[in-house]
Backbone as CSV, one residue per row, in Angstrom:
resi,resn,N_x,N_y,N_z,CA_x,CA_y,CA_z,C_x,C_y,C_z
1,UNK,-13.486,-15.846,1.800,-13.076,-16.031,3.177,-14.108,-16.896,3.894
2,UNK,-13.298,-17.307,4.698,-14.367,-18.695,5.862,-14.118,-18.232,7.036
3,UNK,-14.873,-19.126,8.194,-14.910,-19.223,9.324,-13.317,-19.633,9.824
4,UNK,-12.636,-19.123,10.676,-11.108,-19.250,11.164,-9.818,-18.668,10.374
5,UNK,-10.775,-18.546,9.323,-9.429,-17.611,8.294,-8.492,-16.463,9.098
6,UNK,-7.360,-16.399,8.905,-6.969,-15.107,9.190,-6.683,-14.131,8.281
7,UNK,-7.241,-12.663,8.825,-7.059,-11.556,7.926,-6.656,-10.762,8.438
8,UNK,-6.543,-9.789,7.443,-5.642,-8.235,7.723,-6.797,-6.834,7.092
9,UNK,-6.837,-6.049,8.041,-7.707,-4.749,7.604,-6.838,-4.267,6.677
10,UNK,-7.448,-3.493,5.301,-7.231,-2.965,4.925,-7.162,-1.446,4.578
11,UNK,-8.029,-1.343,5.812,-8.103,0.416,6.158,-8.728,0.271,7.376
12,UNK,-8.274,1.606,7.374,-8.688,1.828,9.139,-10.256,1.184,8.870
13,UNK,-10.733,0.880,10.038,-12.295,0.802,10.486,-12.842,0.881,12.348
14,UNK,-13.861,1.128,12.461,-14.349,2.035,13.411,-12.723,2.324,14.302
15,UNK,-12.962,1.708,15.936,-11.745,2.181,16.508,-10.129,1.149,15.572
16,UNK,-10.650,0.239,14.915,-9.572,-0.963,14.599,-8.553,0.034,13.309
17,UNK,-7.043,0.069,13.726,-5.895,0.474,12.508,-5.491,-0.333,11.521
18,UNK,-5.454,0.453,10.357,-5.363,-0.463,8.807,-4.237,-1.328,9.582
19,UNK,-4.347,-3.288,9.004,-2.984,-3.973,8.992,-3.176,-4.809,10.381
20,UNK,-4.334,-4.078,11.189,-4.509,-5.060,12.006,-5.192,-6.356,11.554
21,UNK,-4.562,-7.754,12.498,-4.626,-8.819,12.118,-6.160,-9.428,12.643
22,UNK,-6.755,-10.109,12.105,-8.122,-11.383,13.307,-7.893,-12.405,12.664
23,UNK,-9.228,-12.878,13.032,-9.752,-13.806,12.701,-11.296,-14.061,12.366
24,UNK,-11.854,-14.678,11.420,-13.219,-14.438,11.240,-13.648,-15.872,12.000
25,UNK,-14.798,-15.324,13.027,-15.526,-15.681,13.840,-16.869,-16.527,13.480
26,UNK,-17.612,-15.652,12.681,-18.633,-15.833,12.090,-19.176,-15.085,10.669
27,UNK,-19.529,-15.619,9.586,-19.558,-15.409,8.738,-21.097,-14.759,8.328
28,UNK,-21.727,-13.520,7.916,-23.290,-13.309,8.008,-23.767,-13.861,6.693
29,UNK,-23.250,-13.113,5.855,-23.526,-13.285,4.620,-22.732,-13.081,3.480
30,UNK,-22.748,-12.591,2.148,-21.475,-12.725,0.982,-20.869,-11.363,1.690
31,UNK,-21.136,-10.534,2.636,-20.535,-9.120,2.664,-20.516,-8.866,3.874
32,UNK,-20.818,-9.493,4.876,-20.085,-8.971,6.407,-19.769,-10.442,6.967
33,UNK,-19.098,-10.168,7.981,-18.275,-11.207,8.948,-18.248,-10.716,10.405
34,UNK,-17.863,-11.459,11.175,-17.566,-11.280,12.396,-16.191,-11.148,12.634
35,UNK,-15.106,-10.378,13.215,-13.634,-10.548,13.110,-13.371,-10.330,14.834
36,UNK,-12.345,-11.451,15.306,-12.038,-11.263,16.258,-10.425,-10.408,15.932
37,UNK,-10.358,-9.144,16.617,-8.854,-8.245,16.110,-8.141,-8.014,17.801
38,UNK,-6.922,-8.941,16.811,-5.804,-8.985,18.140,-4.490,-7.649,18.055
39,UNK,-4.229,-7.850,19.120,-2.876,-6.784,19.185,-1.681,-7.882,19.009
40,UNK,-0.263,-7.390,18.730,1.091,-7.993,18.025,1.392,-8.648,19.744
41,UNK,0.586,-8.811,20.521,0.859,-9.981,21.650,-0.099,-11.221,21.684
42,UNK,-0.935,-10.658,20.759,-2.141,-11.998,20.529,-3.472,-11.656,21.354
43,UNK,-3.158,-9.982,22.260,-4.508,-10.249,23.250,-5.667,-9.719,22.370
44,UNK,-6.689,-9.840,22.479,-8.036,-9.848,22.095,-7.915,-7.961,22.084
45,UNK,-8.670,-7.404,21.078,-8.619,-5.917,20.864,-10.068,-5.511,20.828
46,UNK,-11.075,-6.155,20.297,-12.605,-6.434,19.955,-12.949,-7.651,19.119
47,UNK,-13.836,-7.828,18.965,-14.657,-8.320,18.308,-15.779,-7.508,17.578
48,UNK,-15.569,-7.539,15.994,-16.494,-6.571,15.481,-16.850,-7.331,13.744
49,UNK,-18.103,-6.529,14.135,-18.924,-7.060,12.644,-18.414,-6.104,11.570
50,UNK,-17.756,-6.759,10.482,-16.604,-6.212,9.605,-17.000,-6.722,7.890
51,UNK,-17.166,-5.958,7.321,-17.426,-5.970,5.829,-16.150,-6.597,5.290
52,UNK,-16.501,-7.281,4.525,-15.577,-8.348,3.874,-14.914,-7.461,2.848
53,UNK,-15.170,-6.731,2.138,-14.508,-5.881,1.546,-13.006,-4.706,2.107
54,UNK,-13.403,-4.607,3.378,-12.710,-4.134,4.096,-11.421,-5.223,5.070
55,UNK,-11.330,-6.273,4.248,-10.486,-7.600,4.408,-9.593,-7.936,3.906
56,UNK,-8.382,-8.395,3.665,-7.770,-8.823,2.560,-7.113,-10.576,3.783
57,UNK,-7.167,-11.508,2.944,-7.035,-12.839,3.489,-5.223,-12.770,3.711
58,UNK,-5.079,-13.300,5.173,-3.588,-13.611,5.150,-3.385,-15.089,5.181
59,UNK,-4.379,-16.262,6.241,-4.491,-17.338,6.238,-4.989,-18.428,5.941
60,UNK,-5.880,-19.220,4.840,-6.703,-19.817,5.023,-6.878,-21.359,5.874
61,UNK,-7.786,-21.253,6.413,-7.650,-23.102,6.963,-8.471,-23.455,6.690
């Protein structure tokens, strides 16, 4: 995964529900990311530092 990718949680994590959608923001290292996680209207839900493992890729650009 890269910077603008879009993804999908694959399990719940902190307040965010498995299946919710982002986008990765910023990338730290081979195992965390930054994910911006929207709601099914597009508005902004958080922004949270998110283990790549806990990712599965829906978009790449």
């Amino acid at each position: 995964m890269k910077e603008l990718d879009i993804v999908r949680l694959k399990e719940d994590y902190k307040e965010i529900s498995k299946g919710t959608k982002g986008t990765v923001v910023l990338l730290y290292d081979d195992k965390n990311c930054e994910v911006e996680f929207f709601d099914k209207e597009g508005d902004t839900i958080d922004v949270v530092m998110t283990p790549l493992k806990k990712l599965e890729l829906v978009k790449s650009f």
